[in-house]
Wavefront OBJ file of the C-alpha trace (Angstrom):
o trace
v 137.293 -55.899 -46.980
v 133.659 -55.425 -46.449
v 132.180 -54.899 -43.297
v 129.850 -57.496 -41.335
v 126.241 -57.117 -41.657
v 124.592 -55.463 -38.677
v 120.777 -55.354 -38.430
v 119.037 -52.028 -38.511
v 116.043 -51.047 -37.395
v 114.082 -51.990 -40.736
v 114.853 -55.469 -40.144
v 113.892 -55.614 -36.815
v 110.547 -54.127 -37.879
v 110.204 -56.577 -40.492
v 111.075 -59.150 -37.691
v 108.163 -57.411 -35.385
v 105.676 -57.653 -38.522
v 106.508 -61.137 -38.947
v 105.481 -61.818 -35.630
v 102.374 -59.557 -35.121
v 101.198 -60.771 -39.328
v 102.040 -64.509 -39.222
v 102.738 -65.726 -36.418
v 100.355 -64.463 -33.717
v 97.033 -64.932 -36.364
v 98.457 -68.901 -37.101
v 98.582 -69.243 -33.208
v 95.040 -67.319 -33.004
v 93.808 -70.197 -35.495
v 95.441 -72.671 -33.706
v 94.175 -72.196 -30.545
v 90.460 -71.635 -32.220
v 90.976 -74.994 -34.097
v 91.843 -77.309 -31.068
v 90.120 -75.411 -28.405
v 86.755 -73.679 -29.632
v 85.815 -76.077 -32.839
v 83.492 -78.698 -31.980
v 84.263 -82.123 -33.409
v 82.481 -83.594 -36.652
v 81.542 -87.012 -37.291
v 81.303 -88.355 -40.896
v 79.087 -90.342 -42.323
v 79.628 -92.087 -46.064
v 76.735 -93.006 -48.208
v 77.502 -93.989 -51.630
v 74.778 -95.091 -54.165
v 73.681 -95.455 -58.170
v 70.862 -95.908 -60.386
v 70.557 -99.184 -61.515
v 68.266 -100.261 -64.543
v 66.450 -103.631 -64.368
v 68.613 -106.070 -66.665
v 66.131 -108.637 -66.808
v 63.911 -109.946 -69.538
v 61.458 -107.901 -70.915
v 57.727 -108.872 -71.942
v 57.347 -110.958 -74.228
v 55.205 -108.983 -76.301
v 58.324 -106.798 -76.466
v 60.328 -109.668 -77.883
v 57.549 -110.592 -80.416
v 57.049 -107.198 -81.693
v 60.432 -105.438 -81.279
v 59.520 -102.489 -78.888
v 62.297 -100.634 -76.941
v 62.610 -100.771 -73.631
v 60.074 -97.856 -72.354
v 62.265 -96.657 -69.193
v 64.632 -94.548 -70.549
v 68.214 -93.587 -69.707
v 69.677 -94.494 -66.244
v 73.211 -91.817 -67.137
v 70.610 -89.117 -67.452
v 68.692 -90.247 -64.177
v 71.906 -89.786 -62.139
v 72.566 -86.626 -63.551
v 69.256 -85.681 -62.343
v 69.764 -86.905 -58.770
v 73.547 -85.321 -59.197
v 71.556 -81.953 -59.204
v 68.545 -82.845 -56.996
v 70.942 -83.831 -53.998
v 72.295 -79.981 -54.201
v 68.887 -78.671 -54.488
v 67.147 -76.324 -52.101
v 63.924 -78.484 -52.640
v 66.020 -81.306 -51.045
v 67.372 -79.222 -47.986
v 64.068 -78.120 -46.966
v 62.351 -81.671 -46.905
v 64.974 -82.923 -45.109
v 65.092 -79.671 -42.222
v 61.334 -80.436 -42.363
v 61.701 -84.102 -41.647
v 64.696 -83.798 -38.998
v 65.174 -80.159 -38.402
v 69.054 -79.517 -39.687
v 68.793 -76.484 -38.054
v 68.816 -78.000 -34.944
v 71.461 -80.745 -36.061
v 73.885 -78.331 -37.457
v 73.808 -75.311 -34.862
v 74.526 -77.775 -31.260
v 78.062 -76.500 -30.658
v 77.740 -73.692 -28.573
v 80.456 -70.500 -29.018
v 81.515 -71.966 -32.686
v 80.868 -69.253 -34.669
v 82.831 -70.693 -37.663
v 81.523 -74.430 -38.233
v 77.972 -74.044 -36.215
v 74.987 -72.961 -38.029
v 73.234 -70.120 -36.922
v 69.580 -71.025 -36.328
v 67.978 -67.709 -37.082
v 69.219 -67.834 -41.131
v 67.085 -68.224 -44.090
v 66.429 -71.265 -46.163
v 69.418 -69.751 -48.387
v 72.025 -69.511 -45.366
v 70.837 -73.154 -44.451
v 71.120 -74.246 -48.198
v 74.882 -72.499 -48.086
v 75.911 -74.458 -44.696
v 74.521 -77.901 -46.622
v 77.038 -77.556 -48.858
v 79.738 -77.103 -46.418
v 78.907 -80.047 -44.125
v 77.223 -82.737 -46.990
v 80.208 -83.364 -50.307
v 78.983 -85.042 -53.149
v 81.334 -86.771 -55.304
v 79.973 -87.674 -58.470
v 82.156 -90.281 -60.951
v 80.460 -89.600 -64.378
v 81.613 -92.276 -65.797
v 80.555 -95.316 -63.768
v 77.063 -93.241 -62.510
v 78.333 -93.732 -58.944
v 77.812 -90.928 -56.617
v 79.148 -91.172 -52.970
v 78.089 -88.640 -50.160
v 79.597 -87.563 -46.782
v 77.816 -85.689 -44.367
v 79.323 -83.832 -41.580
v 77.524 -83.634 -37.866
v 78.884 -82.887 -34.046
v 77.423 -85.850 -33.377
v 77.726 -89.492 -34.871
v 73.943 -90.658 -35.097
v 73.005 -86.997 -36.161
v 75.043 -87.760 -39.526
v 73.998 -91.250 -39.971
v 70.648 -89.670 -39.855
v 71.259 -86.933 -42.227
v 72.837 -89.487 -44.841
v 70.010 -92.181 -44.262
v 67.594 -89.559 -44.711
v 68.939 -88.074 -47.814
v 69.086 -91.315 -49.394
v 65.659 -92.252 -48.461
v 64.438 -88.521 -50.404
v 66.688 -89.615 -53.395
v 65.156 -93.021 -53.664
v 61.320 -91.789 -53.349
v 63.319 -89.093 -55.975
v 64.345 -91.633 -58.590
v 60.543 -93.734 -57.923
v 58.495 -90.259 -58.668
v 60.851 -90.131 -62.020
v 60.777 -93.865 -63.191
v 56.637 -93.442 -62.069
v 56.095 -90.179 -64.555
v 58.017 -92.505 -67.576
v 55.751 -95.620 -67.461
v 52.705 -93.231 -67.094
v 53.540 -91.419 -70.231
v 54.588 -94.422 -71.882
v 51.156 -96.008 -70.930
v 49.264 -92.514 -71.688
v 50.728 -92.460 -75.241
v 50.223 -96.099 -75.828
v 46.351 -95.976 -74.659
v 45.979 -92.860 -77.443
v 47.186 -95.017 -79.753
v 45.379 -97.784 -79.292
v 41.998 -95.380 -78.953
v 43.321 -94.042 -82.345
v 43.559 -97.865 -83.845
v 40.062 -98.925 -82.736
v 38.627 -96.218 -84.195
v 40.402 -96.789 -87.599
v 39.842 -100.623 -86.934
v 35.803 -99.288 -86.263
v 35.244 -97.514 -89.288
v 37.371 -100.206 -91.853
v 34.564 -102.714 -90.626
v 31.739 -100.396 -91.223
v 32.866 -99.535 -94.807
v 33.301 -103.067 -95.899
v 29.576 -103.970 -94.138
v 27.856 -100.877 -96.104
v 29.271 -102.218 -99.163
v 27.807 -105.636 -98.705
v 24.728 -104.023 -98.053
v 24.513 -101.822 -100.701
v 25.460 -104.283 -103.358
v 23.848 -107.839 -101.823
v 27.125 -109.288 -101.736
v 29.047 -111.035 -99.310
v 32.138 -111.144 -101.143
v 32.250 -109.912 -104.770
v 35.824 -112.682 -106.225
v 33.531 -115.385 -105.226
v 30.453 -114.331 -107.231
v 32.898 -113.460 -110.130
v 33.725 -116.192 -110.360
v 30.454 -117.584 -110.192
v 29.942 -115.147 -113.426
v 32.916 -116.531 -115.517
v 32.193 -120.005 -114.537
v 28.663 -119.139 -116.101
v 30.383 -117.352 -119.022
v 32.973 -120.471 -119.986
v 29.530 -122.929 -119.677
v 27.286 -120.147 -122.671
v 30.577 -120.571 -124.605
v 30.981 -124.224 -124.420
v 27.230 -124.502 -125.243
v 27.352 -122.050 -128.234
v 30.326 -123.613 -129.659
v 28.081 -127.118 -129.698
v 25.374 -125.063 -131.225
v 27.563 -124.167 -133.974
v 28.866 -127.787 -134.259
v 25.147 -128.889 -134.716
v 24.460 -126.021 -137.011
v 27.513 -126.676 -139.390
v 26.404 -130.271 -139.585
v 22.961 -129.556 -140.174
v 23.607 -127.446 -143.430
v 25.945 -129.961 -144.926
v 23.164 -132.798 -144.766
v 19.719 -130.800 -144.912
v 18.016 -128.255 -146.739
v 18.078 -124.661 -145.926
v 14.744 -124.747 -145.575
v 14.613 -127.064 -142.386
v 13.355 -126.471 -138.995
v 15.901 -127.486 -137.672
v 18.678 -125.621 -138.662
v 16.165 -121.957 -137.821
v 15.998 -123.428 -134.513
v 19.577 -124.019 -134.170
v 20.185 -120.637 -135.604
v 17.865 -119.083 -132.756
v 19.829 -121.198 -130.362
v 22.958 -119.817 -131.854
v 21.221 -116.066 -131.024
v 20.288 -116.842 -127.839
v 23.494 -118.189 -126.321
v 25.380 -114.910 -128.211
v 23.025 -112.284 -126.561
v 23.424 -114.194 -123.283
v 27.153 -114.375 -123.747
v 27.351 -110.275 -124.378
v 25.288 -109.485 -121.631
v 27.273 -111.424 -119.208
v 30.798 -109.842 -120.711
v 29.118 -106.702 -120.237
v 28.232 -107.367 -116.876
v 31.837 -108.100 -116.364
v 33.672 -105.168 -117.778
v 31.451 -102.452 -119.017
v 29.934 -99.888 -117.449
v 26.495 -101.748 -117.497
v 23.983 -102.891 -119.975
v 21.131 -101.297 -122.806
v 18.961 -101.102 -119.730
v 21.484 -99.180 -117.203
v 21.694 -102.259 -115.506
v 24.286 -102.460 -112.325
v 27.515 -101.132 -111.716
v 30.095 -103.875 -113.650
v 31.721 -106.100 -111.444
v 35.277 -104.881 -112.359
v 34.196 -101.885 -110.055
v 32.689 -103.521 -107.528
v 35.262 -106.229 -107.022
v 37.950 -102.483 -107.520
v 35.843 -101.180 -104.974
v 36.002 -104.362 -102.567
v 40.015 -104.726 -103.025
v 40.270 -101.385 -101.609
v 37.909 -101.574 -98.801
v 39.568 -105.101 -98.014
v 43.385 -103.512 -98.155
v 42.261 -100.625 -95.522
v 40.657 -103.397 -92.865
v 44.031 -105.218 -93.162
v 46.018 -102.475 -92.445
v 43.459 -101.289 -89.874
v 44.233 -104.811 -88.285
v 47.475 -104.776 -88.012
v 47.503 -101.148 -87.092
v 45.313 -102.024 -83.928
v 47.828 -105.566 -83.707
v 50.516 -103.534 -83.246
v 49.109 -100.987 -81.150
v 47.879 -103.580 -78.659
v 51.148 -105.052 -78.166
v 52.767 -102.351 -77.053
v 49.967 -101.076 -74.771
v 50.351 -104.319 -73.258
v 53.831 -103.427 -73.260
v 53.396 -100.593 -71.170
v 51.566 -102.213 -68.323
v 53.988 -104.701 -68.241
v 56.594 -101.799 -67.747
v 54.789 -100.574 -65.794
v 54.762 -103.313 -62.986
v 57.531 -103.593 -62.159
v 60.482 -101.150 -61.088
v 62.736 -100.342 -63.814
v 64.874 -97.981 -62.183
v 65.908 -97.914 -58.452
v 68.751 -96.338 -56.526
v 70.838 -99.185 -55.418
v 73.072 -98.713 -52.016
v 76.782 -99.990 -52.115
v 77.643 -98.085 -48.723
v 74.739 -98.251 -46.653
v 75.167 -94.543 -44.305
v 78.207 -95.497 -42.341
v 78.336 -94.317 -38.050
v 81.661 -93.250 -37.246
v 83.189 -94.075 -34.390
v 85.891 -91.613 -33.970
v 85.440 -87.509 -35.049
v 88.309 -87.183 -37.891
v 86.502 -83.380 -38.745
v 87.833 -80.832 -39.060
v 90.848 -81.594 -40.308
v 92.702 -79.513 -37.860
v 96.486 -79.969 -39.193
v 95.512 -79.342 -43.069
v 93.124 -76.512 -41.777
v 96.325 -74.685 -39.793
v 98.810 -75.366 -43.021
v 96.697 -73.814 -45.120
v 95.942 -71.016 -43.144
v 99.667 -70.475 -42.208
v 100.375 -70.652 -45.803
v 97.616 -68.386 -46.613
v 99.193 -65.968 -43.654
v 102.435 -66.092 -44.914
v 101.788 -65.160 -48.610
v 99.977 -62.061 -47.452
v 102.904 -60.878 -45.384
v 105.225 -61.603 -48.002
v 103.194 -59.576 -50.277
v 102.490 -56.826 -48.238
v 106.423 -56.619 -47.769
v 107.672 -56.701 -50.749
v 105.199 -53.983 -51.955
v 105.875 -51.571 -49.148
v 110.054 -52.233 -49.935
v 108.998 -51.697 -53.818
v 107.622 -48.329 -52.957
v 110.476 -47.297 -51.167
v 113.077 -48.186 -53.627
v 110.974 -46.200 -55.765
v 111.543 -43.160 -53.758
l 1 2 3 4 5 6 7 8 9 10 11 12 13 14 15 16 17 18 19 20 21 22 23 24 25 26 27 28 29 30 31 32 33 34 35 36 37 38 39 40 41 42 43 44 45 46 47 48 49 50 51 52 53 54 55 56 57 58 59 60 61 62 63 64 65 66 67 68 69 70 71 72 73 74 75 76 77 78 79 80 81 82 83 84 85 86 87 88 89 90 91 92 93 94 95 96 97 98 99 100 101 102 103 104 105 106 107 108 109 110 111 112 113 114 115 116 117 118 119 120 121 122 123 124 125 126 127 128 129 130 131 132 133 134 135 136 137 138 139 140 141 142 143 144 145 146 147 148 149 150 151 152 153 154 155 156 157 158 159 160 161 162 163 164 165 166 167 168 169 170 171 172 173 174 175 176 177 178 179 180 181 182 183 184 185 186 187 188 189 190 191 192 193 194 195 196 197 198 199 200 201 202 203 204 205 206 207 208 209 210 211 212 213 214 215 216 217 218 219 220 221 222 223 224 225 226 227 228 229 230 231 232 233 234 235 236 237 238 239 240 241 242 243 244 245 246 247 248 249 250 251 252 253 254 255 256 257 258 259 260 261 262 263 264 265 266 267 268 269 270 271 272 273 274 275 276 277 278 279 280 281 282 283 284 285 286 287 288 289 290 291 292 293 294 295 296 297 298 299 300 301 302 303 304 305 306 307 308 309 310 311 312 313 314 315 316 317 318 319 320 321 322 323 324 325 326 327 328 329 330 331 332 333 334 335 336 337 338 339 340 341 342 343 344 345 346 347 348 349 350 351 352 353 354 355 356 357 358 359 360 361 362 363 364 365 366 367 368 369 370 371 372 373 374
C-alpha cells in the first residue's frame, strides 16, 4: 500500500506565497477600503429631450410645411456626447470649482482628486465619479454623480443639468434661425421674381396702349362678325337689284362700291388679326400680342404663387420660432442622499480578492510548468 502524503517544503512555500500574494494585499485593501476611503454620496438625475407635440401654425396646416425643428433622437445623441465633453467639465469647474469638490478627503490618494492636475486629469476623474447611462431606445439618459459630501453632488448634478438645458436651447435656437434665415432668402428671392413679372406685364401695356389685349380682340372680331353681316346685306341688295334693274343703274355701282368697301375693310381687319401686319407695315398682329400677353400673364401667376408660398412658410418660421420646440424635460429632479452607499466596499474587496487570486494562481502554475520542464 501507498504511503500517506506528507507535506514538503514546496508546499509549505506555496502555503507562505499564498499568504504573502493573496492574502496580506486583500487585507492591505481591506483595511484601505474601510479605514482610509472617504465616503461618497450619490446623486441621480435622469432627463430627455422632449419635442413640442402640440399644434403647429396654421399656415403649416394650410400649406403642408414640415415641422422646422428637426430630430429630438439625434438631439440626445448630441447631449449623450456633450455630457462627456471636456467643454462641459470646464464650465462646470468654472462655475463650482470640481477641483475643490472632488479633492476634500484628505490622505485618499485613490478616490480624491489631486488639485494640481490638468484639465485632462480633471476630465479623467469626471468620468470616474459622474456615470451616464444612456437607453437609446426610449432617448432617456440618467446620471449619477459621486461627491464626499451630499449637497456637493446635488450640486454637481443640478448644475450639469442646468449646462445641458442652456445646451439643448443654444441647439433648438441655431435650427429656427436657419430655418428663418433660409425662409427670408426665399422670400427676398420671390419678391424679386414677383417685382420684375409686374414690370414686364406694365412695359407691355405701355408699349402697345393696351390694358389687356383678349378684351380688345374681341372688340376686333365683334367688329369683324358686324363688316360681314353688313356685306352679306350688301350682296342681298345687290343680287336683287340686278334681277329688277338695268345694269346701267346707279344704284347697283353704288351697291357694288359698298360691296368693295365692306371687303377691303373686312381684309384689313383679318389681317390685323393674323398676319404679320398690313400693305402699310402697320402693327404687330394681335395673334402676337395677345401670344406675347399669355406669356407675360403665365410668369406673374407663377410669380404669385411663388411669393404665396414663400410667405407662408416664412411666417412659418417665426411661428417656430416662438415658441420652444425642444427642451430637456426632468423625470428625476438631482436627488440628495441621505446615507453614503459609495464606494461599494464589499464588491470593491471581491473583486480585488478575485483579481489577487488569479494572479497567484497564475504565477504558480507557470513557475511549477517550468519546473516540470526541467
Amino acid at each position: 500500500m501507498a504511503s500517506g502524503a506528507r507535506l514538503r517544503r514546496r508546499h509549505y512555500a506555496v502555503l507562505l506565497s499564498l499568504v504573502l500574494g493573496v492574502v496580506m494585499p486583500v487585507l492591505v485593501v481591506a483595511g484601505y477600503l474601510w479605514f482610509v476611503a472617504a465616503d461618497q454620496y450619490a446623486s441621480t438625475v435622469a432627463f430627455s429631450v422632449r419635442k413640442d407635440e402640440g399644434g403647429g401654425s396654421p399656415l403649416e396646416s394650410l400649406v403642408g410645411i414640415p415641422g422646422l425643428s428637426g430630430s429630438a433622437a439625434s438631439d440626445t445623441d448630441i447631449l449623450y456626447e456633450f455630457l462627456q465633453s471636456q467643454k462641459l467639465v470646464e464650465e462646470i469647474d468654472t462655475e463650482i470649482d470640481l477641483r475643490r469638490i472632488w479633492s476634500k478627503p484628505e490622505g485618499d490618494p485613490v478616490f480624491a482628486y489631486d488639485e494640481s492636475g490638468t484639465i485632462e486629469d480633471l476630465v479623467k476623474h469626471w468620468k470616474r465619479m459622474v456615470k451616464i447611462y444612456y437607453d437609446d431606445g426610449a432617448g432617456l439618459i440618467e446620471v449619477r454623480v459621486l461627491a464626499f459630501e451630499a449637497e456637493d453632488a446635488r450640486l454637481v448634478a443640478q448644475t450639469l443639468f442646468e449646462h445641458s438645458s442652456e445646451m439643448i436651447n443654444e441647439l433648438s435656437a441655431i435650427a429656427r434661425e436657419d430655418a428663418i434665415r433660409y425662409a427670408r432668402e426665399d422670400l427676398n428671392k420671390a419678391q424679386d421674381q414677383l417685382r420684375l413679372a409686374r414690370e414686364e406685364v406694365t412695359r407691355f401695356r405701355n408699349q402697345n396702349q393696351l390694358v389687356d389685349p383678349s378684351v380688345d380682340l374681341q372688340t376686333q372680331a365683334g367688329l369683324l362678325g358686324t363688316l360681314e353681316a353688313q356685306l352679306a346685306e350688301a350682296l342681298i341688295e345687290y343680287d336683287l337689284l340686278t334681277t329688277s334693274t338695268r345694269d346701267d343703274d346707279p344704284r347697283v355701282t353704288q351697291t357694288q362700291r359698298r360691296i368693295e368697301v365692306i371687303r377691303d375693310r373686312i381684309e384689313a381687319e383679318r389681317r390685323k388679326l393674323g398676319l404679320a401686319g398690313g400693305p402699310d407695315g402697320g402693327a404687330t398682329v394681335y395673334a402676337e400680342l395677345f401670344g406675347e400677353y399669355e406669356r407675360l400673364v403665365v410668369d406673374r401667376e407663377f410669380a404669385e404663387e411663388t411669393y404665396t408660398t414663400a410667405r407662408a412658410t416664412y411666417e412659418a418660421a417665426l411661428a417656430e420660432s416662438r415658441r420652444q420646440s425642444r427642451y430637456l424635460g426632468a423625470y428625476v429632479r438631482p436627488t440628495l442622499a441621505e446615507s453614503a452607499r459609495y464606494p461599494e466596499r464589499v464588491v470593491l474587496l471581491s473583486l480585488s480578492a478575485l483579481f489577487i487570486f488569479l494572479l497567484w494562481a497564475t504565477a504558480v502554475l507557470v513557475l511549477y510548468a517550468f519546473k516540470d520542464r526541467r
